[in-house]
N, CA, C and O atoms as a Tinker XYZ file with bonds, in Angstrom:
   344  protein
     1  N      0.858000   -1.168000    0.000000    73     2
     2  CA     0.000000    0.000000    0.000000    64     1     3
     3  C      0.903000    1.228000    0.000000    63     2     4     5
     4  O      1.900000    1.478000    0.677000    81     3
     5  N      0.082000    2.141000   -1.242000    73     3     6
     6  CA     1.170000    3.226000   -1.028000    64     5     7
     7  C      1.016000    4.193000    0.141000    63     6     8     9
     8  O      0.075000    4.162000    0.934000    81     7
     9  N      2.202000    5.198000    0.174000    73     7    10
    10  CA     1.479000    6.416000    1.064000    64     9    11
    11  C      0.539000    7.188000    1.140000    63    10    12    13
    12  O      0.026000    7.616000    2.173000    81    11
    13  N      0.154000    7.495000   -0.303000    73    11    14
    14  CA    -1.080000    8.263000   -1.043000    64    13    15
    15  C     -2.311000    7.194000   -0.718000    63    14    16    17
    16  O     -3.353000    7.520000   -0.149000    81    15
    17  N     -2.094000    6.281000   -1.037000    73    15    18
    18  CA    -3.137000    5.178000   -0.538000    64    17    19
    19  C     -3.471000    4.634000    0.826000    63    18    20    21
    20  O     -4.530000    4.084000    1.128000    81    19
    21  N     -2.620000    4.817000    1.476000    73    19    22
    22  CA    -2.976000    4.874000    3.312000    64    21    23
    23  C     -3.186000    6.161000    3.735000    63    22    24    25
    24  O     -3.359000    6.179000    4.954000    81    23
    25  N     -3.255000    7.513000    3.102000    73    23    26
    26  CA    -3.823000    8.666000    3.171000    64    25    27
    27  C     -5.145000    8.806000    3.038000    63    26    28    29
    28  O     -5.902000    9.341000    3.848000    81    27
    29  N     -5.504000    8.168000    1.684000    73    27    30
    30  CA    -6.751000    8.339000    1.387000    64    29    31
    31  C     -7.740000    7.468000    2.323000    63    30    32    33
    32  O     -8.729000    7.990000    2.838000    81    31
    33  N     -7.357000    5.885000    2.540000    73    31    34
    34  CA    -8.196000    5.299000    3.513000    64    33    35
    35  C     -8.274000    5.557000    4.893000    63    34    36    37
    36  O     -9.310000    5.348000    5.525000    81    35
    37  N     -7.509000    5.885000    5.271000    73    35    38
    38  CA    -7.393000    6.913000    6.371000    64    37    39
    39  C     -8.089000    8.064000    6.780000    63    38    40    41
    40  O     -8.215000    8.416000    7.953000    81    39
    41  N     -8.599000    8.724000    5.662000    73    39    42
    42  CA    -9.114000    9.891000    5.288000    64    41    43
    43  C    -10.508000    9.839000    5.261000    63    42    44    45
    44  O    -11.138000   10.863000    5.528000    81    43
    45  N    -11.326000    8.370000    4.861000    73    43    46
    46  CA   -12.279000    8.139000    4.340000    64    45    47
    47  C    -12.577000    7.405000    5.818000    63    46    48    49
    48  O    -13.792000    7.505000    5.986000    81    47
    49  N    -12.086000    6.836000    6.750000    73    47    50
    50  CA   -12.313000    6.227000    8.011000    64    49    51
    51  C    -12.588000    8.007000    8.893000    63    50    52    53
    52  O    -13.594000    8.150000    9.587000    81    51
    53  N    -11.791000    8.937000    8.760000    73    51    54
    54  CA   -12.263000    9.751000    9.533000    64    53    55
    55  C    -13.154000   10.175000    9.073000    63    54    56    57
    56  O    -13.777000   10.758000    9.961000    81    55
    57  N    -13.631000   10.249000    8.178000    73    55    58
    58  CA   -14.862000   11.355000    7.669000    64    57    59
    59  C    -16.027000   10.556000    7.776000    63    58    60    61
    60  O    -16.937000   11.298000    8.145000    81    59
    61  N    -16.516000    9.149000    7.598000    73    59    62
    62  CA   -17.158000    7.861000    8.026000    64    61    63
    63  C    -17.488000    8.357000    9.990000    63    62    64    65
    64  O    -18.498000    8.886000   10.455000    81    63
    65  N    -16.470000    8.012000   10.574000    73    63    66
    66  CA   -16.309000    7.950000   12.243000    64    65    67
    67  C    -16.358000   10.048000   12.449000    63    66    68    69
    68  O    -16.057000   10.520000   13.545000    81    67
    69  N    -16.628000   10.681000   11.657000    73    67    70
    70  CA   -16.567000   11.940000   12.058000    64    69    71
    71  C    -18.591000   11.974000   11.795000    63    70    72    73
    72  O    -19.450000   12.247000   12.634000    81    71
    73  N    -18.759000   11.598000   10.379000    73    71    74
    74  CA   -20.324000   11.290000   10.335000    64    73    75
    75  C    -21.089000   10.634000   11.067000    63    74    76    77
    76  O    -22.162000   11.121000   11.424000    81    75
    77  N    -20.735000    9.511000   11.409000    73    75    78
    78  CA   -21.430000    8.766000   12.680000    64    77    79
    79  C    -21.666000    9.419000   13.906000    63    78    80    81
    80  O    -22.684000    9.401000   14.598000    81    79
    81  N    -20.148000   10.238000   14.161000    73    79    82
    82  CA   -20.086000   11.030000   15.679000    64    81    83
    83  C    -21.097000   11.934000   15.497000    63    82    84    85
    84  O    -21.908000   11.967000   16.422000    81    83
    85  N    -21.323000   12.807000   14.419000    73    83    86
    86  CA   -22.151000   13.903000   14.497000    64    85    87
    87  C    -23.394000   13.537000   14.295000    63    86    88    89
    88  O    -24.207000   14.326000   14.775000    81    87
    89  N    -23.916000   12.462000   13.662000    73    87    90
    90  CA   -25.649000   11.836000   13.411000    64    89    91
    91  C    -25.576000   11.529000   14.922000    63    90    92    93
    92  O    -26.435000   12.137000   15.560000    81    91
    93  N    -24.641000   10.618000   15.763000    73    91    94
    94  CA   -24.810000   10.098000   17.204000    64    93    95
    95  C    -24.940000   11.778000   18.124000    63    94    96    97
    96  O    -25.880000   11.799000   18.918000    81    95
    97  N    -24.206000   12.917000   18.063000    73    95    98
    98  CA   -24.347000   13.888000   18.780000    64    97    99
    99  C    -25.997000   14.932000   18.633000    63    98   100   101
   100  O    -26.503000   15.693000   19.458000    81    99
   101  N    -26.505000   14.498000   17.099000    73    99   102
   102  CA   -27.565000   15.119000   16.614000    64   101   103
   103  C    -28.651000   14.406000   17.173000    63   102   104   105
   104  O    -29.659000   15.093000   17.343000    81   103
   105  N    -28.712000   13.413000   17.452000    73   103   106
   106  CA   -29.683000   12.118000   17.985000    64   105   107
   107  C    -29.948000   12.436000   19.521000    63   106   108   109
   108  O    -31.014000   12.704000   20.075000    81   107
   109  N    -28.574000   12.321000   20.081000    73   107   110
   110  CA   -28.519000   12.673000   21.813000    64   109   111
   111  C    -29.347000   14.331000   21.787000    63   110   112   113
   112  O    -30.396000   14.469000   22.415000    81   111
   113  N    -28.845000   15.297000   21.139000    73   111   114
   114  CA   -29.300000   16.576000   21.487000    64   113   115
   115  C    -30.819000   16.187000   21.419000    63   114   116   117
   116  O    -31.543000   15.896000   22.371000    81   115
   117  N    -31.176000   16.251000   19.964000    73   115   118
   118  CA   -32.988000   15.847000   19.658000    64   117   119
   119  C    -33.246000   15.338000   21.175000    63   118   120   121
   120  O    -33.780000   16.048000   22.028000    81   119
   121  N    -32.853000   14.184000   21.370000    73   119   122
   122  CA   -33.528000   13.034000   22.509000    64   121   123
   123  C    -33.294000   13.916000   24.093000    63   122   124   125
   124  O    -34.110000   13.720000   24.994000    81   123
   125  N    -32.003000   14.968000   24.317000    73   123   126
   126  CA   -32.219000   15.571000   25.258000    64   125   127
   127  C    -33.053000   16.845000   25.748000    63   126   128   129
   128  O    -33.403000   17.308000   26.833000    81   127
   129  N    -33.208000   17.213000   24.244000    73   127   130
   130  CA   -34.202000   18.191000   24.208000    64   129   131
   131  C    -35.629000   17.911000   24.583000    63   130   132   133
   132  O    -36.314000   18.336000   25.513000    81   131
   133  N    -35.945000   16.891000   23.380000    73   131   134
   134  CA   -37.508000   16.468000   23.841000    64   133   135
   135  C    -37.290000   16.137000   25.722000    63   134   136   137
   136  O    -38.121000   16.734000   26.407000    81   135
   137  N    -36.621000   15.567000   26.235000    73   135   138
   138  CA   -36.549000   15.314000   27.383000    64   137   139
   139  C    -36.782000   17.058000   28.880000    63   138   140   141
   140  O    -37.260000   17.347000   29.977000    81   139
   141  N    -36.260000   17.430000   28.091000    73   139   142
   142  CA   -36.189000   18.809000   28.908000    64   141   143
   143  C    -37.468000   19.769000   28.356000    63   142   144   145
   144  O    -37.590000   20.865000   28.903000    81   143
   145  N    -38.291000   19.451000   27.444000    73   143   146
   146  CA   -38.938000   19.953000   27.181000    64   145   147
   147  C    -40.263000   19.153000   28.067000    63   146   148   149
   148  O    -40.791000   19.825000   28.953000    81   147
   149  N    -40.586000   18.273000   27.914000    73   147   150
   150  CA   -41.109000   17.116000   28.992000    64   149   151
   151  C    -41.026000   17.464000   30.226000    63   150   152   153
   152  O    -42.110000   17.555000   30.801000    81   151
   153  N    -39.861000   17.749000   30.983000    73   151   154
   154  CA   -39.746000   17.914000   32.410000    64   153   155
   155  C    -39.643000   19.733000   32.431000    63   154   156   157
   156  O    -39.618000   20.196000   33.572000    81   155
   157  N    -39.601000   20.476000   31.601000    73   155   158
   158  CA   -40.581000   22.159000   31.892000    64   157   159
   159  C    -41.741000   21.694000   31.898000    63   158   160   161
   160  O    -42.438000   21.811000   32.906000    81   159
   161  N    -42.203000   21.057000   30.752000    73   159   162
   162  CA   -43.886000   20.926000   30.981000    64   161   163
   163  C    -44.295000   20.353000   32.428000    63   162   164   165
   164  O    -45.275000   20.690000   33.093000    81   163
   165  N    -43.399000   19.494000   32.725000    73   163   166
   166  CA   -43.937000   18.761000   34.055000    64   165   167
   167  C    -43.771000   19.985000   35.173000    63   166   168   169
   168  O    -44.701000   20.301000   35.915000    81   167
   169  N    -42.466000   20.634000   35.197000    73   167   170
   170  CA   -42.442000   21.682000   36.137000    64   169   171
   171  C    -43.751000   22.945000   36.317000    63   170   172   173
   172  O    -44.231000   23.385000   37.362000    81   171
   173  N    -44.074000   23.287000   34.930000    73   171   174
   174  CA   -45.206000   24.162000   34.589000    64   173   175
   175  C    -46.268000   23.729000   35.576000    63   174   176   177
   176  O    -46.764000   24.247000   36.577000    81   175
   177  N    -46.423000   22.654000   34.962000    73   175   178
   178  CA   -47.808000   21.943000   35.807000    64   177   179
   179  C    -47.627000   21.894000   37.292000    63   178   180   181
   180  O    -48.664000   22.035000   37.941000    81   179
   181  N    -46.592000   21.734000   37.909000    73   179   182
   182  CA   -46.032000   21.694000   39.233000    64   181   183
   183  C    -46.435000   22.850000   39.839000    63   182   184   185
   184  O    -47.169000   23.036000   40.810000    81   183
   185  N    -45.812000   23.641000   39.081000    73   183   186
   186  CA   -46.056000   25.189000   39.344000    64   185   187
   187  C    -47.601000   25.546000   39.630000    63   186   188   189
   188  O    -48.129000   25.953000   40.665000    81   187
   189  N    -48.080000   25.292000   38.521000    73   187   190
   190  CA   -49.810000   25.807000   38.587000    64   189   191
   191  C    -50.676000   25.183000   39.904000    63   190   192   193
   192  O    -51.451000   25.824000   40.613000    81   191
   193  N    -50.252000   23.462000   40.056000    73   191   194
   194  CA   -51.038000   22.731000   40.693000    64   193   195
   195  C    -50.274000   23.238000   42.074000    63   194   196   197
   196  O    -50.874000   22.995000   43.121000    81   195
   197  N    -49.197000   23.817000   42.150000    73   195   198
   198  CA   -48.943000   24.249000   43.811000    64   197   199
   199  C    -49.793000   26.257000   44.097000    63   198   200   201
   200  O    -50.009000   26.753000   45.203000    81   199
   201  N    -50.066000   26.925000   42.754000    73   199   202
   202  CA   -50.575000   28.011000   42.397000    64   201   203
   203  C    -52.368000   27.678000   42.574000    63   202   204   205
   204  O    -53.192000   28.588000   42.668000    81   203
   205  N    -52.585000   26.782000   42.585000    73   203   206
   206  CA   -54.295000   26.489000   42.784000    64   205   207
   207  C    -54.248000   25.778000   44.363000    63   206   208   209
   208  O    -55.357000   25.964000   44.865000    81   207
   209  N    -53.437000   25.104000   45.220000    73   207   210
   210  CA   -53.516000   24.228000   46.443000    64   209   211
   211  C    -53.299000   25.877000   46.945000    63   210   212   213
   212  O    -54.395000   26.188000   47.411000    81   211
   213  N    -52.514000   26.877000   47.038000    73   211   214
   214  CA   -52.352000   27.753000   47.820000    64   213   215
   215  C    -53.679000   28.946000   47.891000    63   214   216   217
   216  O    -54.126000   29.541000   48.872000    81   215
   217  N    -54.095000   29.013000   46.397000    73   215   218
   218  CA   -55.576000   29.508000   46.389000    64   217   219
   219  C    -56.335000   29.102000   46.969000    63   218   220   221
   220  O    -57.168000   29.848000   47.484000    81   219
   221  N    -56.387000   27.500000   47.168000    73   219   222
   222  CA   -57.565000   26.538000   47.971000    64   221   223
   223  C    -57.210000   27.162000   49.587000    63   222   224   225
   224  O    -58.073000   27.538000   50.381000    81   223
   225  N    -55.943000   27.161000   49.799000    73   223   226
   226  CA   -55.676000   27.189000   51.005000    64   225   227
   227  C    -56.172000   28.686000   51.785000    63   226   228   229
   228  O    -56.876000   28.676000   52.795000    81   227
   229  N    -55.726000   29.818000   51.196000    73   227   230
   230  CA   -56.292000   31.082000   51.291000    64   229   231
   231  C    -57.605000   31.041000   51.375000    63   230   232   233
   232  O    -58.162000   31.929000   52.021000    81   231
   233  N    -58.424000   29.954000   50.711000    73   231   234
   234  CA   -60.263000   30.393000   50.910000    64   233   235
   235  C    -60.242000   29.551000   51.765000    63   234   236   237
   236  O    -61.336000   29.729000   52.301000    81   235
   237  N    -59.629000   28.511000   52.434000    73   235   238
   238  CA   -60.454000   27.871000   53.185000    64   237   239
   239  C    -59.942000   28.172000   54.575000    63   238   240   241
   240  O    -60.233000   27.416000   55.502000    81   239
   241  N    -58.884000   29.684000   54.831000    73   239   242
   242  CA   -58.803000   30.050000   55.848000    64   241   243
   243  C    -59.060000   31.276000   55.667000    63   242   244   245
   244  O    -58.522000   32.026000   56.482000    81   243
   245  N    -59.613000   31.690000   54.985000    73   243   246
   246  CA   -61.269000   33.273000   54.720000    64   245   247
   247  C    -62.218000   32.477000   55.472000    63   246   248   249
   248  O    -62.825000   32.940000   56.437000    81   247
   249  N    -62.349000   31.403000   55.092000    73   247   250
   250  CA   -63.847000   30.797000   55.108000    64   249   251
   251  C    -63.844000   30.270000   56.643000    63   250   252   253
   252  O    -64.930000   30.062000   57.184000    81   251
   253  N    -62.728000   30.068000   57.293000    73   251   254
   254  CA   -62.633000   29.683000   58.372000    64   253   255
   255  C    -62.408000   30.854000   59.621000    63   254   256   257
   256  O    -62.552000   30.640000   60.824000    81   255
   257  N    -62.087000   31.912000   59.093000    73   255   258
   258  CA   -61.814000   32.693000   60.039000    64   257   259
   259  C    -63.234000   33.700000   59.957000    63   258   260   261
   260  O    -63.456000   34.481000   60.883000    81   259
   261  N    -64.011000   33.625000   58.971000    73   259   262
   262  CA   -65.817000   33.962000   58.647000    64   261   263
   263  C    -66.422000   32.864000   59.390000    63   262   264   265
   264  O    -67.478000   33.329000   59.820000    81   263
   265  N    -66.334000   31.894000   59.693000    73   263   266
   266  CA   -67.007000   30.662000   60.525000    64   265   267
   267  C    -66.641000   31.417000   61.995000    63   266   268   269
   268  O    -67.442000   32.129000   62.600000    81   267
   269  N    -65.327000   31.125000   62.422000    73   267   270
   270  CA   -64.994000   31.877000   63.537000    64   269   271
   271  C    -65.373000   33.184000   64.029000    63   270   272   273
   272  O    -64.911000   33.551000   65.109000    81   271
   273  N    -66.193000   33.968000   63.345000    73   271   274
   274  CA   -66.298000   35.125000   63.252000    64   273   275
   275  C    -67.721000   34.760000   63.626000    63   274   276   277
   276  O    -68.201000   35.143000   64.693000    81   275
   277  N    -68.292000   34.142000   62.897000    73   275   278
   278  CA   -69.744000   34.060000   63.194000    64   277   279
   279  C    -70.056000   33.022000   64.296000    63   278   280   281
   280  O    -71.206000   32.986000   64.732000    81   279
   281  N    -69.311000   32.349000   64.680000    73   279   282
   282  CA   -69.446000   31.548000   66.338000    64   281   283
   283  C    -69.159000   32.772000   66.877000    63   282   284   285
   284  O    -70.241000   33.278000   67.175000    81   283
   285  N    -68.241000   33.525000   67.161000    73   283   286
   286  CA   -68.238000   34.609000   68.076000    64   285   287
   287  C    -69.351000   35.770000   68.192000    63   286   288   289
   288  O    -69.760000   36.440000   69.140000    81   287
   289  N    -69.568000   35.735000   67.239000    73   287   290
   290  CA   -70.878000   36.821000   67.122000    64   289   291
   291  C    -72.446000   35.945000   67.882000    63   290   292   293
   292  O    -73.236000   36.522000   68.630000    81   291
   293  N    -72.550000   34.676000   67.498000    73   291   294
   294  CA   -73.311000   33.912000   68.037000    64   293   295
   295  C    -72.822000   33.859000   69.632000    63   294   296   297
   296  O    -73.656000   34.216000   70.464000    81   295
   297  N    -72.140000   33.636000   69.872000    73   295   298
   298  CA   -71.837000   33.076000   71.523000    64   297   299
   299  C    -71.911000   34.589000   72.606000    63   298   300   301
   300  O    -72.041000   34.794000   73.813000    81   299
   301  N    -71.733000   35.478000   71.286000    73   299   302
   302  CA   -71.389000   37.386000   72.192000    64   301   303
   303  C    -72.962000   37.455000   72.572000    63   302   304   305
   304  O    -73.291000   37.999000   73.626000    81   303
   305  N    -73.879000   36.928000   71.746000    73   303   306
   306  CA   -75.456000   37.343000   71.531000    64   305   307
   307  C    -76.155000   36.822000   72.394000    63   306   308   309
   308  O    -77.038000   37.318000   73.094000    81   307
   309  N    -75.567000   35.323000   72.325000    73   307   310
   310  CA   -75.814000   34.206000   73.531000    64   309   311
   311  C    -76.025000   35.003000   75.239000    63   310   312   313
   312  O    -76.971000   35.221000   75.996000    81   311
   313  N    -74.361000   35.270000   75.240000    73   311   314
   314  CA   -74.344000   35.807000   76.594000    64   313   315
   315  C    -75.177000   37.349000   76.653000    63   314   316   317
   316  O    -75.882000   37.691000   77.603000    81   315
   317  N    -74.923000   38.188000   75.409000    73   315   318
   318  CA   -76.230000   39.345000   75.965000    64   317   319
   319  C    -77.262000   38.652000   76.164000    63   318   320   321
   320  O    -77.411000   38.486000   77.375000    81   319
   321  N    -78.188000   38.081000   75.457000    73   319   322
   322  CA   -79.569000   37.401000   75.981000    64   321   323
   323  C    -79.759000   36.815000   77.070000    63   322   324   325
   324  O    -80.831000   36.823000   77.676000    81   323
   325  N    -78.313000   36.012000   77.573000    73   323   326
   326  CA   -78.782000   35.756000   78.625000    64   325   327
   327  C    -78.564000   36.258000   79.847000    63   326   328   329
   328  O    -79.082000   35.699000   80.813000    81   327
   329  N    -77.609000   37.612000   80.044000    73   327   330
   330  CA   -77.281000   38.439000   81.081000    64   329   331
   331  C    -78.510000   39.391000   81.166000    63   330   332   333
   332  O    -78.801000   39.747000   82.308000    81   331
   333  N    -79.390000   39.929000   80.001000    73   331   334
   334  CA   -80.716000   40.806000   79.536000    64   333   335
   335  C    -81.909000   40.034000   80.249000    63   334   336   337
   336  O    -82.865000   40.604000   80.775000    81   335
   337  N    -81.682000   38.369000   80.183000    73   335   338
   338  CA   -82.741000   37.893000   80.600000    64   337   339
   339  C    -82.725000   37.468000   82.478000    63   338   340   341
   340  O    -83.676000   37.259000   83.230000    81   339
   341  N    -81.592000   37.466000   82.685000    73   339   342
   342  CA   -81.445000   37.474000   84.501000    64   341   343
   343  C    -82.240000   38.894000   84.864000    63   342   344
   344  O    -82.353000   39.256000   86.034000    81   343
């Protein structure tokens, strides 16, 4: 084999193993992308569903401190009526 001829096959092995590397690096990106695009979406949703439990949570301590509010108003009325009625 000449020199010119172990140049050229040589030449044709890197550009082969340089194509493979870059279809294999184009494949991983695609596949890491869709992947990270997947886990924002999942985070999004994370986000919202902890953005609606904290809304829940805010009304149901309105709604609880309006309950509390109205036992006290009941129990204040209680005792006028019944200090009015001695």
């Amino acid at each position: 084999m000449t020199p010119q001829e172990l140049y050229e096959l040589l030449s044709k092995q890197i550009t082969e193993m340089d194509a493979r590397f870059t279809q294999q690096l184009t494949e991983m990106d695609a596949r890491h992308t869709r992947q990270f695009e997947t886990l924002d979406s999942r985070l999004l949703n994370v986000e919202v569903d902890v953005a609606e439990i904290k809304g829940r949570k805010a009304g149901w301590e309105s709604a609880r401190n309006w309950i509390a509010t109205g036992i006290a108003l009941v129990a204040l009325g209680v005792a006028i009526a019944v200090a009015l009625w001695k």
